[in-house]
C-alpha positions as CSV (number, residue, x, y, z in Angstrom):
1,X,55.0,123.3,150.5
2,X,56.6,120.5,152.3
3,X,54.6,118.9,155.3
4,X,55.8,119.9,158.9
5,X,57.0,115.8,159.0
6,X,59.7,116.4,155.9
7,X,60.8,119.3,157.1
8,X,61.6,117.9,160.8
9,X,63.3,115.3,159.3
10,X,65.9,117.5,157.5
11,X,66.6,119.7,161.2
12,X,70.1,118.4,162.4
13,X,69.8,116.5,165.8
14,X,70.9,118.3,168.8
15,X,74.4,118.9,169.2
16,X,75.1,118.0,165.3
17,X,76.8,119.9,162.8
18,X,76.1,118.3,159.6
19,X,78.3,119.5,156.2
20,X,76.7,123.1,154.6
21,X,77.8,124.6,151.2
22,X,76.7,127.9,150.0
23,X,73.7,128.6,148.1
24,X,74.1,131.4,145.4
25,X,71.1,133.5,144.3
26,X,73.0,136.5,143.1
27,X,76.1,138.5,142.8
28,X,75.4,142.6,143.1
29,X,78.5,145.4,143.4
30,X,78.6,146.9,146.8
31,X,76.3,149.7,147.4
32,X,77.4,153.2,148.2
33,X,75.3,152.8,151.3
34,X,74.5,149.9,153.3
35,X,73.5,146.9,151.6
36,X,69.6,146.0,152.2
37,X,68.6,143.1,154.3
38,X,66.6,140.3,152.5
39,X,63.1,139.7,154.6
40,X,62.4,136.7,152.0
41,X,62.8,133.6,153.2
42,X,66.1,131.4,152.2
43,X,66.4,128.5,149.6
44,X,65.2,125.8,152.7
45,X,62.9,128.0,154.3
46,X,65.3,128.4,157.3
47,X,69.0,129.8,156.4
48,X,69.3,133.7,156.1
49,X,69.9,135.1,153.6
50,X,73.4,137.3,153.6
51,X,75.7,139.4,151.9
52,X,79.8,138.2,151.6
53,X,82.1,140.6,150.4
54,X,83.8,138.5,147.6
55,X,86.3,140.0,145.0
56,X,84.7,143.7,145.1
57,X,81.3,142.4,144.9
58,X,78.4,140.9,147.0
59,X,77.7,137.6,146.4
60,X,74.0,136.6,148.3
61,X,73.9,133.1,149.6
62,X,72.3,130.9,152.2
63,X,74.1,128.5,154.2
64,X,72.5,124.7,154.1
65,X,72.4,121.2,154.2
66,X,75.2,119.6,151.7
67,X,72.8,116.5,151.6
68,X,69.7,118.5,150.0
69,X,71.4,121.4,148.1
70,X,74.7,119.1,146.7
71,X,74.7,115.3,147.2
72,X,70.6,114.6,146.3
73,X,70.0,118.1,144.4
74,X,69.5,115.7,141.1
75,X,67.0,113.3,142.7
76,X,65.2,116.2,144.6
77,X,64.8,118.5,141.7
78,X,62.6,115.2,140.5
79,X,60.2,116.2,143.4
80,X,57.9,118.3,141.9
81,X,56.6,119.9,144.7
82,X,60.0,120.4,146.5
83,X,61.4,122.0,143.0
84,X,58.1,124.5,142.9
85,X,58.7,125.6,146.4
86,X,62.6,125.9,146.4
87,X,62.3,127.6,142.9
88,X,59.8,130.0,144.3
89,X,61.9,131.4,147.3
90,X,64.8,131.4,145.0
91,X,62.8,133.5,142.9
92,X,61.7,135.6,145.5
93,X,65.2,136.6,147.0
94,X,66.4,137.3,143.7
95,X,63.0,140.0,142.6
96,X,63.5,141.5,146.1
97,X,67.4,142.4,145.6
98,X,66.7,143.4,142.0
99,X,64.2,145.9,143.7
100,X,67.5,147.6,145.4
101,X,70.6,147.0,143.5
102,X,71.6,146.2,140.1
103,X,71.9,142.2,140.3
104,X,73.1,139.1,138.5
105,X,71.1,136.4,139.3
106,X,72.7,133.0,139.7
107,X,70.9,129.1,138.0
108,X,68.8,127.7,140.6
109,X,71.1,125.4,142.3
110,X,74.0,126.9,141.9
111,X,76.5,125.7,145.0
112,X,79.5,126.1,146.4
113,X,81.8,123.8,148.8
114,X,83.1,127.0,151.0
115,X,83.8,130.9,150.5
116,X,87.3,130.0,149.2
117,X,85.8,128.7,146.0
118,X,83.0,131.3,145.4
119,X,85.9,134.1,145.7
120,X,88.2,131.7,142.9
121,X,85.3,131.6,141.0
122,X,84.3,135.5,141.1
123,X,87.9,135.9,140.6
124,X,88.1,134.0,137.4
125,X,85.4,135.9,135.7
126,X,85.7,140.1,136.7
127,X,86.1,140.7,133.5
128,X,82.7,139.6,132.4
129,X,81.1,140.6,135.5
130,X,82.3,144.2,135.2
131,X,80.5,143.7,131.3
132,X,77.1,142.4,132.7
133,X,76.8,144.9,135.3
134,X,77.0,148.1,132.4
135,X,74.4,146.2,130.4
136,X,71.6,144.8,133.0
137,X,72.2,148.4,134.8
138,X,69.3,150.3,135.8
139,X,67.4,147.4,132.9
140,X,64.6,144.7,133.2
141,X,63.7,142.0,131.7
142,X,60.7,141.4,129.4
143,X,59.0,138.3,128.1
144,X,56.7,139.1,125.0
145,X,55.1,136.6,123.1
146,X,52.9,136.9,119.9
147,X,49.8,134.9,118.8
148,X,48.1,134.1,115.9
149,X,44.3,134.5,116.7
150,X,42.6,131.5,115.1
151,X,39.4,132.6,112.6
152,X,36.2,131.6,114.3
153,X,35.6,128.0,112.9
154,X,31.4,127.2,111.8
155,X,30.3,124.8,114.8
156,X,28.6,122.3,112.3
157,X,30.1,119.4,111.8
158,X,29.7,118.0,107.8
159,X,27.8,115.0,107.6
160,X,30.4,112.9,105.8
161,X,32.9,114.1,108.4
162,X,34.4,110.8,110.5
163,X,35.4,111.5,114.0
164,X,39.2,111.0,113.2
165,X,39.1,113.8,110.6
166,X,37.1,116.2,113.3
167,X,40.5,115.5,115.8
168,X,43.2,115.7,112.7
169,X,41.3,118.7,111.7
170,X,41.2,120.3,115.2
171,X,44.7,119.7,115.8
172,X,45.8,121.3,112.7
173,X,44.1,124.4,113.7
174,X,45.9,124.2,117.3
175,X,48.9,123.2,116.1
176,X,51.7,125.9,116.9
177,X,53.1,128.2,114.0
178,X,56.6,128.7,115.6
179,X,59.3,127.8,113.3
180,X,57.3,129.1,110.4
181,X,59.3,131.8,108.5
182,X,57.8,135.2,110.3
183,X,55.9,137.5,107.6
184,X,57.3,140.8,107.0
185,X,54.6,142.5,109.8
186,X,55.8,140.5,112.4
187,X,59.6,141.0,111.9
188,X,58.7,144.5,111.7
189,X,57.6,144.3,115.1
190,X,60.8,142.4,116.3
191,X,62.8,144.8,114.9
192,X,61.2,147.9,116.3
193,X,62.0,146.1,119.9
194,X,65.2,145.0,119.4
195,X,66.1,148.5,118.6
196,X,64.2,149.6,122.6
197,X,66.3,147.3,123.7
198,X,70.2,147.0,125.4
199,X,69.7,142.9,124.5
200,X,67.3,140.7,123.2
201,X,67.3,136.6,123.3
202,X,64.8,134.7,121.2
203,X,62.8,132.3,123.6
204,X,63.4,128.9,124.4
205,X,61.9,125.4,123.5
206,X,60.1,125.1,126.7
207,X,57.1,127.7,125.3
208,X,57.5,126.9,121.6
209,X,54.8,124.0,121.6
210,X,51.9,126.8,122.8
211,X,48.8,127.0,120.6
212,X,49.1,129.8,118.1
213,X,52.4,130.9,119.0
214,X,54.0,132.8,116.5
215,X,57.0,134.1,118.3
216,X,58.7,134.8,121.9
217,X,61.5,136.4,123.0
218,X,63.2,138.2,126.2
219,X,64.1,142.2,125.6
220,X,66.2,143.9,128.1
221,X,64.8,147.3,128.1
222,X,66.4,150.3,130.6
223,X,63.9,151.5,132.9
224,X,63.3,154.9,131.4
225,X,62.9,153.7,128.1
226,X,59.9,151.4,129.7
227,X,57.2,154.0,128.1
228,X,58.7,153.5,124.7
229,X,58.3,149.6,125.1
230,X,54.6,150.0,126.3
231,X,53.9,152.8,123.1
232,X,55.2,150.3,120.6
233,X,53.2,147.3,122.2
234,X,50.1,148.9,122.0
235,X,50.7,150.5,118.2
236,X,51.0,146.9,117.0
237,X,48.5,145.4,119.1
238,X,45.9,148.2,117.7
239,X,47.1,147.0,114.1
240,X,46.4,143.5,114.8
241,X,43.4,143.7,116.1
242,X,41.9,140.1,116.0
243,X,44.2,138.9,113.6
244,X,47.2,139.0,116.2
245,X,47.4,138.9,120.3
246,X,50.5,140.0,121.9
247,X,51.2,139.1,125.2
248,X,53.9,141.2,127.9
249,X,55.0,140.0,131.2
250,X,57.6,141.9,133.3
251,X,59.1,143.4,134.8
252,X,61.6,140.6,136.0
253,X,65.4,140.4,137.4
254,X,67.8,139.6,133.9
255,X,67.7,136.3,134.2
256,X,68.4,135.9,130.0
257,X,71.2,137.9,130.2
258,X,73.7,137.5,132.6
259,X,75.9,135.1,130.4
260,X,77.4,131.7,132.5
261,X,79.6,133.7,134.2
262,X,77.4,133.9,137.8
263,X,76.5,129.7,136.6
């Protein structure tokens, strides 16, 4: 978190009004009933967070400082522990609306000068908005990822065995097998999920380089189909056995597929 000090020093000085823009989290169509109040905390830690009415739908935003969220986003996204914390509450707004309403979460840092060009920028993609609500409806996201379990490895080490070869050899064992054509079991597997699912998207470079990893991907599965998703997990993961570990975390807001329409 940022100290008390840092913070302070972003607080506008009596009497000031320095330049906002809008923060965007997430664009949901108006409920039947009153729209639910966010209790998480905005993208700063001390804007609201509110619904506009915006072309037929709700966009959720926070209002704050031009200087942090627009002019030094760049430099401050360098910050790692600024980034964790802003990326956490932004996180955290968007899990709580999912929780109430079918919802298209926006990029971190996605901004806008005034409510003039958030409603141009709605306007400019209904189209594809009306076609990512009827697929993320009443859906979640999944993140599954398969490993290779490694073969227990003797703990002697042969005599004529220098300490380079030890480290080539230990690397060759930890070295990742993603990008290796997938044997005919595991694609089985993929393709009994992608038929659970209303999308799927293969995962992305940023968790390729894991130890073992075999394969990732993101399903979008609709909630009562969630049973189904669980059943077919643990059918492989009984197959496997040692030879195989799958991995399942979810359920999260669709981040994967909401296209770059809400970017």
């Amino acid at each position: 978190m940022p100290s008390a000090t840092k913070t302070a020093a972003r607080l506008p000085k009596k009497g000031a009004s320095p330049a906002s823009v809008l923060y965007l989290y997430a664009i949901s169509r108006i409920p039947k009933e009153s729209a639910p109040s966010v209790a998480a905390e905005g993208i700063d830690g001390h804007a609201r967070v509110e619904a506009v009415r915006c072309q037929g739908y709700l966009c959720w935003l926070s209002r704050v400082f031009k200087t942090e969220f627009a002019d030094e986003l760049n430099e401050r996204m360098q910050d790692l522990e600024w980034l964790a914390t802003a990326g956490l509450r932004h996180q955290r707004v968007v899990a709580e609306l999912s929780r109430h309403l079918a919802t298209l979460p926006a990029r971190f840092g996605t901004v806008f000068r005034n409510e003039e060009s958030l409603a141009q920028h709605v306007k400019e993609r209904k189209r594809a908005l009306q076609a990512a609500f009827e697929r993320v409806a009443d859906a979640d996201e999944w993140g599954i990822k398969v490993f290779a379990v490694a073969a227990p490895q003797p703990t002697a080490i042969a005599k004529d065995l220098t300490g380079s070869d030890y480290l080539k050899r230990k690397a060759r064992l930890l070295r990742p097998t993603a990008g290796k054509k997938l044997d005919a079991d595991v694609q089985e597997f993929i393709a009994a999920l992608t038929k659970l699912a209303v999308a799927s998207s293969p995962g992305g470079k940023a968790s390729a380089g894991q130890p073992g990893l075999v394969w990732h991907g993101s399903l979008l599965i609709r909630r009562r189909d969630r049973k189904k998703l669980e059943s077919a997990l643990n059918k492989y993961a009984a197959r496997w056995k040692a030879a195989r570990r799958i991995d399942c975390s979810g359920p999260w807001p669709p981040y994967s597929f909401v296209g770059e329409h809400v970017q």
